[in-house]
C-alpha positions in Angstrom: 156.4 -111.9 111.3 154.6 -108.9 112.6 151.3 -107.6 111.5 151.0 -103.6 110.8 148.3 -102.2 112.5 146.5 -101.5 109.1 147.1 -105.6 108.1 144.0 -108.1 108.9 143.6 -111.7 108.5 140.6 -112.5 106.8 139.1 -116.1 106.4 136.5 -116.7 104.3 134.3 -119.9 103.7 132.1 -121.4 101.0 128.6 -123.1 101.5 126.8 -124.1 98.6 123.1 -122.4 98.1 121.5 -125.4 99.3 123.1 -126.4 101.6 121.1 -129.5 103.7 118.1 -129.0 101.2 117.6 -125.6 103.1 117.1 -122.7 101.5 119.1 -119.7 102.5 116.9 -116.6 101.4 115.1 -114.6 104.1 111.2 -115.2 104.0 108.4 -113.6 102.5 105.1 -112.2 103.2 102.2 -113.3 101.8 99.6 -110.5 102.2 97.3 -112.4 99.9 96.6 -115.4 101.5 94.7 -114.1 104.5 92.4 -113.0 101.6 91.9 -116.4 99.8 88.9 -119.2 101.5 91.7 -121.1 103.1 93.4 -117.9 104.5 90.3 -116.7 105.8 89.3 -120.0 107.4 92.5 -120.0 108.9 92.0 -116.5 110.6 88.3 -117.9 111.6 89.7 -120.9 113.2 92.0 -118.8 115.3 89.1 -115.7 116.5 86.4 -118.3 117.1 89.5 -120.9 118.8 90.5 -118.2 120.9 86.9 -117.7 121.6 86.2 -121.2 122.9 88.8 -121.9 125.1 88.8 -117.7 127.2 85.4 -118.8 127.7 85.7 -121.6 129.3 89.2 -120.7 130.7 87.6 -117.7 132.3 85.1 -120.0 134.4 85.5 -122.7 137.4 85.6 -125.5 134.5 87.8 -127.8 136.5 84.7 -128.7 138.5 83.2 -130.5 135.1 85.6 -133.0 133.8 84.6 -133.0 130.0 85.7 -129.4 129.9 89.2 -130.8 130.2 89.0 -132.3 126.7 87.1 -129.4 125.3 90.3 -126.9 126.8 92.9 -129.7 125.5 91.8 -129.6 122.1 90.8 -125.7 122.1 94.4 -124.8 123.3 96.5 -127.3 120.9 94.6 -126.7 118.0 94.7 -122.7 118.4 98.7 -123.3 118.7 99.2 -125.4 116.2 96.4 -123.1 113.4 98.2 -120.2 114.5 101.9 -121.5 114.0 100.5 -123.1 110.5 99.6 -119.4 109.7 102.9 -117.8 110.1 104.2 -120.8 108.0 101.7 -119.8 105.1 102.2 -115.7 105.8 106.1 -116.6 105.4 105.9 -119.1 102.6 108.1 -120.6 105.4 106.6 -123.9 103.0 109.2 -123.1 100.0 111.9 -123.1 101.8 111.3 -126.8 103.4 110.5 -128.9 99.9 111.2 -131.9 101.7 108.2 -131.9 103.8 104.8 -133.0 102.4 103.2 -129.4 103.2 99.6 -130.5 100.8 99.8 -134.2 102.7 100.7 -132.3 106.4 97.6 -129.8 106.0 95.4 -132.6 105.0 96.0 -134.5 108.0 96.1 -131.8 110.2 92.6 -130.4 109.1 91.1 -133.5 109.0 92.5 -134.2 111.9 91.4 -130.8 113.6 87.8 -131.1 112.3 87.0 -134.5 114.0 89.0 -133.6 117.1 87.2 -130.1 117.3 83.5 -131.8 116.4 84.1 -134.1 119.4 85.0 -131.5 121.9 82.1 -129.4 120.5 80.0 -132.6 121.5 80.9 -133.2 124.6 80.4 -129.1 125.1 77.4 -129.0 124.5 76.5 -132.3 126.6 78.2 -130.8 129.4 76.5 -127.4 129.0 73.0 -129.1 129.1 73.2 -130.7 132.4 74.7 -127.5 133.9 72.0 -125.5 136.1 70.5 -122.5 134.0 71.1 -120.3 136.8 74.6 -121.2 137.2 76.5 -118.1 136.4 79.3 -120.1 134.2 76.2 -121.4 131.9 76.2 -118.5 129.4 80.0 -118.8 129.2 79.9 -122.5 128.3 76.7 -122.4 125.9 78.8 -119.1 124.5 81.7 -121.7 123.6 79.5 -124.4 122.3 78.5 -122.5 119.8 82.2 -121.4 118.5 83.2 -124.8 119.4 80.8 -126.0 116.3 82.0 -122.8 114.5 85.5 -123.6 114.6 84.6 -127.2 113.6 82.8 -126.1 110.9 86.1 -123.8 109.8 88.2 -126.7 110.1 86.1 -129.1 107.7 86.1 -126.2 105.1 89.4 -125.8 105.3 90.1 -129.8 105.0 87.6 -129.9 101.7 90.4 -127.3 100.9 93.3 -129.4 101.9 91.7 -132.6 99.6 91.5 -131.3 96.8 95.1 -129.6 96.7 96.1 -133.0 97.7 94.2 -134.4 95.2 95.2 -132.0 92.3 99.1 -132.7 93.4 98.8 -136.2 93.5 97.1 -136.3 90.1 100.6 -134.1 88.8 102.9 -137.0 89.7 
């Protein structure tokens, strides 16, 4: 049998809405979240991140161990806050029910806030037996102080995280 040149085969499929527990929508955009305590901690956590680590990136740190720890955290944390973002900008969360987003933030703020207060630690211990007149000094003290910032963000932002937790595991 031979086709006409106007004839085409279609083939069509079925998938049901949900299929593998995914949503199939296309995301939204939250423009209000960057405006709520959390959102704004979140953006915090990212400028005074970003802060920490180009100031000490932007100085001969290798030659002072610690530093390496301070840069580890700085880096990974700023990675991780700013991928958590575009998940709360999106409302990527609704469309992944299956994962524990209250529990997740929880941990990963507590998390964050002891990691960052230990790096912010050992900053500042490192900055102090640095020479004064060593031209990286004002670059390190500089990132001490957002260091103790960004800590400070992320143990807002897990008082936040609690009590969502809290008020979600109270629903059950």
């Amino acid at each position: 049998m031979e086709e006409s040149p106007r004839s085409r085969t279609v083939i069509t499929s079925h998938s049901t809405p949900h299929s593998d527990n995914f949503s199939t929508s296309t995301l939204a955009y939250d423009r209000h979240f960057i405006r709520t305590v959390p959102g704004f901690l979140i953006f915090a956590e990212i400028v005074f991140g970003l802060l920490v680590w180009t100031l000490i990136g932007g100085t001969e740190y290798f030659r002072v161990p610690a530093f390496g720890w301070v840069m580890f955290v700085a880096v990974f944390y700023w990675v991780l806050t700013v991928f958590f973002l575009i998940i709360y900008l999106t409302m990527a969360y609704t469309r992944i029910p299956q994962v524990p987003w209250t529990t997740v933030g929880l941990c990963f703020n507590s998390s964050a806030a002891v990691l960052y207060l230990t790096a912010a630690i050992v900053d500042a211990t490192s900055v102090s037996r640095a020479a004064r007149g060593q031209h990286d000094f004002n670059s390190w003290a500089a990132s001490t102080f957002f260091a103790f910032l960004v800590a400070l963000c992320y143990m807002g932002n897990t008082f936040f995280s609690f009590k969502s937790w809290r008020s979600q595991d109270e629903g059950h």
